[in-house]
N, C-alpha and C positions, 0 to 999 in steps of 0.2 A: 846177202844184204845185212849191213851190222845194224845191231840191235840198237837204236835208239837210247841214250843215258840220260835218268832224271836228271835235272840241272838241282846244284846243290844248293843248298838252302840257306839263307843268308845268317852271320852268325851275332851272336847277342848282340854285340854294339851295335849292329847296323841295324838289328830289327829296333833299337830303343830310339835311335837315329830319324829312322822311316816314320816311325808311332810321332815323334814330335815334329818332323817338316813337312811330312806326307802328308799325313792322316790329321791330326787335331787343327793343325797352320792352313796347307794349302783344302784339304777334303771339307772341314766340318770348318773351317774360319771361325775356329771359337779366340773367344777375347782375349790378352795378352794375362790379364789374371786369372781368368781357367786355366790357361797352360799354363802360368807357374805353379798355380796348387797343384798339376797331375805333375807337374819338375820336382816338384818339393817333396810332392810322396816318392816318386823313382829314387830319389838323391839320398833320402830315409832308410828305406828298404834296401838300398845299393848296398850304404854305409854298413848297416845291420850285417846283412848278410856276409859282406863282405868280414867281421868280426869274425864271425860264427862258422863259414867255411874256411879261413884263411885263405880267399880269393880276392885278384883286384876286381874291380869290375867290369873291365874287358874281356877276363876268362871266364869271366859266367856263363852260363850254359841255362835254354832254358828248365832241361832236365835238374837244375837246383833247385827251382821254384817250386819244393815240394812243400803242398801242407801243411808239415810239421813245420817249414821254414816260415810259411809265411802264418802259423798261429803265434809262432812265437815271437814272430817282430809286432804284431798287433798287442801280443799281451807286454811286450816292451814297450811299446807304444803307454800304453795305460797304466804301467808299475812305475815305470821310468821315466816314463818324459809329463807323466800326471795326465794325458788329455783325457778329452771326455770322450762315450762311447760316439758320441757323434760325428768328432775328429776322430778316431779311430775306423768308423765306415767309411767317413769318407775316404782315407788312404787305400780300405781297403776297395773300395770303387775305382781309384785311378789304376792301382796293380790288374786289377779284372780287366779295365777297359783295356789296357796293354795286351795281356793275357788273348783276349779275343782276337785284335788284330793281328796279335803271333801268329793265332792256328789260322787264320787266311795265306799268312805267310810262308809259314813251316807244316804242313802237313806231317811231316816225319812226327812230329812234335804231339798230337793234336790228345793222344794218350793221358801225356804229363800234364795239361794244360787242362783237358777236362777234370782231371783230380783236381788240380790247383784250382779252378772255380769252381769246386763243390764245399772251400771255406764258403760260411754265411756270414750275410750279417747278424749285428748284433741288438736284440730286441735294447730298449730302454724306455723310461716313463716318462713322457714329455713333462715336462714341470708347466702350472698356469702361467700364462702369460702374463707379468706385470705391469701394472701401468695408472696413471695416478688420474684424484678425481680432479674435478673441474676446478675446483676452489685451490685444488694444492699446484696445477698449470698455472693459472694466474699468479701464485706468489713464485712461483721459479722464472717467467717469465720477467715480474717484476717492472719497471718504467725505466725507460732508456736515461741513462747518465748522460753528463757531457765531456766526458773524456772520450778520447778514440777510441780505445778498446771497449770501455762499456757502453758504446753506440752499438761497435760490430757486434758484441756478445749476443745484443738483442735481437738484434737482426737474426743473426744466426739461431736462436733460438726460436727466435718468430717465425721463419722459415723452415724449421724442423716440424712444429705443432703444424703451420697452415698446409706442410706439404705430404709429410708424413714419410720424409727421405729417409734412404738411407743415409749413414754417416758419408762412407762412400761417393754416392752421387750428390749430396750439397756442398763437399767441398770439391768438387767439380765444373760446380758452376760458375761461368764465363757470365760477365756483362751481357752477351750477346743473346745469354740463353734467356735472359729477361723482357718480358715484352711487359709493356707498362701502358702502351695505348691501345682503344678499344677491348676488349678482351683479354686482361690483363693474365697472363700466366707467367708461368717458367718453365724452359726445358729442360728433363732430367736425363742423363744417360745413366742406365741402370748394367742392373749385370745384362751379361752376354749380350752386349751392345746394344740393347733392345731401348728405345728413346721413349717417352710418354712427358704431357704436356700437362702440368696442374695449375689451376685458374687460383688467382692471391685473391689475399681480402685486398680490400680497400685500405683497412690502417696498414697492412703490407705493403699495401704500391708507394703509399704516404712514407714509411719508414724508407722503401728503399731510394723512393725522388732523393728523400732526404740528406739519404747516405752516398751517392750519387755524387748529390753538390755539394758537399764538404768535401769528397775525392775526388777532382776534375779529371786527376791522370789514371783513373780506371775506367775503360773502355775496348772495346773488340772484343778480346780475348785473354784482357786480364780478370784474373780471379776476383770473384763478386765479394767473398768476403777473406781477404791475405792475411795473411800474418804479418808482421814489424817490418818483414825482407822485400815486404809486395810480392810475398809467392801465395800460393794454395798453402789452407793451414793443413795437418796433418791428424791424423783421427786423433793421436795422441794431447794435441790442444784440443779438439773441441770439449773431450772428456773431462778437461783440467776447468774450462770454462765453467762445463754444466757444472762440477762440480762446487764450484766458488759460489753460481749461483744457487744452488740446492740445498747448500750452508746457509747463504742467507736469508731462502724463504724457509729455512726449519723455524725462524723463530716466530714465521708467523702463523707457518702449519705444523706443529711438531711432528705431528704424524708423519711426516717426511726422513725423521731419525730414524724410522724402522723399518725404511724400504731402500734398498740396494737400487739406484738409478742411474741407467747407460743413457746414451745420446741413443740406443735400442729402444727403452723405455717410451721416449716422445713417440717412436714410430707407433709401437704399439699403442700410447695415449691417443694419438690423431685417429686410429683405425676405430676404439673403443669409442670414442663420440660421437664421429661419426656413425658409428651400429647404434649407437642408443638416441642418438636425431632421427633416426628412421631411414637410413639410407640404406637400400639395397645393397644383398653378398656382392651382386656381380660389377656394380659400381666401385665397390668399398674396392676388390680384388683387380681394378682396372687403377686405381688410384695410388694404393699403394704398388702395379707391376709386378702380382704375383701370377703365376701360368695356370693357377685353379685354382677354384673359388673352396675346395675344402681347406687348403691353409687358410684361410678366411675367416671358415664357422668354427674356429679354434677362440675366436676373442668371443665369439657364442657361451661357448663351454667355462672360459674366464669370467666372465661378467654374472655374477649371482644375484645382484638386483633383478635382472633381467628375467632370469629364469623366476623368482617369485613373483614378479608380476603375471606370468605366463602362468604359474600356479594358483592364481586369486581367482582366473578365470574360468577354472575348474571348478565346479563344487564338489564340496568333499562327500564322500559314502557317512549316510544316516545310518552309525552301528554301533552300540554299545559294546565294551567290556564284559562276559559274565566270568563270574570265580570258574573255575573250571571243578569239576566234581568224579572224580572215579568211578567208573562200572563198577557195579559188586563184584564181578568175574577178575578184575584187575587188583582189587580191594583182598579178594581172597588168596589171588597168588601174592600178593606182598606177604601177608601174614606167616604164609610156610616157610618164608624166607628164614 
C-alpha cells in the first residue's frame, strides 16, 4: 500500500492571493478600506523587502519574512517614510494578520512565522486629545454667508460639531441619509460598515431645509454637502474649508493662533461637551461609534477643568509643614564627615 504524500503547500503569491479573496473579502467581509490599508502595508513591505533581498515579489518565500527583515522595514517605515509609531503598528498588524493565516495554510512554515510574530509592538505616549472651548466653536462656526460655498461651509461645519463625524463619514452623506421629519437625525456609515443614527438640533434641520431649497437637484443619492463638480467633497477640501474659517474666527478668539485644528479636532470638541453637559461614557461611545467606552474616558483624562472640579469635592488633609530637625545620632555622623 503506497504511502500517502502531504499535498504541497501553496506558494507566496497564492498565500497573499487567498489572505485578500479568501480571507479578509469573502470570510471576514471587512470594508473596501480596511482591505486597502492591509494592501498598502503588503505592497510597503513587498517593495522593502524586495530592495533588501534582491527578490520580485513572486519569489518570496515565506522563510524571508525574518525579524530582522521585518524590524527593518518598520524602522524604514519611521526613518524614511517619517510615519508615526502608530502608522508603523499599524503595518506591522496587517503583516501579522497575514503571517497568521499563512500558518493555517503552510504548516511546513509555522517555525518561521512564529519567529516573525514575536516582532512587538511598539509602546508610545498618547498625546491629550485637543479640542476647543465653547466660545472658540462658536466663532469658527461663525453665521452662514450668502454665497454657495459659504452656505455649504456652514453646514458642514454645523454638522461636524452637531454630530461629531468623522471626516470620512460626513462626506459620505447622501440626501437620503437625512431625515428631517419627526425625529430628526442622519445616517452615518462609519468604519467597518458599521451604520449609527444621530438626532440634529433643530437650527440643523433649519440650515439643512435651507440648503435643500436653494439646491432642488440634490436628492436620493446625491452628496448632501458636493463640491463645485456635484461630487462628494474630498477630506482634503473640508481641511482647506476649516482652515479659512479658523483664520477668521482667530480674530475673534486669538487663542485659536496656538492650537493646530483638524476637521479631527470638531469630533473630538463634540465628544468634550457633550462629557461636560453630563452625558453618560456609554452614550458619548454610542454617538461617536467607538467599539469601547475606554477610548471614551481618554476626553476624561483631556479635560482638566473637569478633574478640578472633582477635586474641590475632596477636602483637603489638615497638616501643616514643620522644619524638619536632625537626630543627634545623624548630627553626629555628619561631623566625622
Amino acid at each position: 500500500m503506497r504511502k500517502a504524500t502531504a499535498p504541497k503547500p501553496p506558494s507566496f503569491a497564492a498565500l497573499v492571493q487567498q489572505f485578500f479573496t479568501e480571507y479578509l473579502v469573502a470570510q471576514r467581509a471587512l470594508s473596501p478600506r480596511t482591505v486597502a490599508c492591509y494592501r498598502d502595508a503588503l505592497m510597503l513591505f513587498l517593495d522593502f523587502a524586495g530592495c533588501r533581498l534582491g527578490k520580485t515579489p513572486t519569489a518570496m518565500q515565506l522563510v524571508d519574512m525574518r525579524p530582522e527583515l521585518i524590524l527593518a522595514f518598520l524602522d524604514h517605515l519611521e526613518q524614511d517614510r517619517n510615519n508615526a509609531v502608530r502608522s508603523r503598528n499599524l503595518r506591522l498588524t496587517a503583516l501579522r494578520a497575514f503571517l497568521k493565516f499563512a500558518a493555517r495554510r503552510d504548516v511546513s512554515s509555522l517555525h518561521d512565522i512564529e519567529r516573525a510574530l514575536a516582532v512587538p509592538m511598539k509602546r508610545f505616549e498618547r498625546p491629550l486629545l485637543g479640542f476647543l472651548s465653547r466660545a472658540e466653536m462658536m466663532a469658527v462656526l461663525g453665521q452662514p454667508g450668502t454665497t454657495w460655498s459659504s452656505q455649504r461651509d456652514h453646514l458642514l461645519l454645523a454638522m461636524l460639531y452637531n454630530t461629531g463625524a468623522r471626516v470620512s463619514e460626513i462626506i459620505g452623506v447622501r440626501v437620503v441619509d437625512v431625515v428631517l421629519e419627526g425625529g430628526a437625525c442622519v445616517h452615518l456609515h462609519g468604519k467597518g460598515r458599521k451604520l449609527r443614527s444621530i438626532p440634529l438640533w433643530g437650527t440643523t434641520v433649519v440650515e439643512v431645509r435651507a440648503w435643500l431649497r436653494r439646491n432642488p437637484t440634490l436628492r436620493g443619492e446625491a452628496a448632501l454637502l458636493p463640491n463645485r463638480d456635484g461630487q462628494a467633497m474630498h477630506r482634503s477640501n473640508v481641511a482647506q474649508r476649516l482652515a479659512l474659517a479658523v483664520r477668521r474666527a482667530a480674530a475673534e478668539q486669538p487663542s485659536l493662533h496656538k492650537k493646530h485644528i483638524s476637521p479631527h479636532t470638531l469630533r473630538h470638541t463634540s465628544a468634550m461637551h457633550l462629557l461636560q453637559s453630563g452625558v453618560p461614557f456609554n452614550v458619548i461611545a454610542l454617538w461617536l461609534g467607538h467599539e469601547s467606552t475606554t477610548t471614551t474616558h481618554r476626553y476624561v483624562e483631556a479635560d482638566l477643568a473637569m478633574k478640578e472640579k472633582a477635586l474641590a469635592r475632596l477636602e483637603a488633609p489638615d497638616t501643616k509643614m514643620r522644619r524638619y530637625r536632625a537626630p543627634d545620632a545623624l548630627m553626629r555622623f555628619l561631623q566625622t564627615l
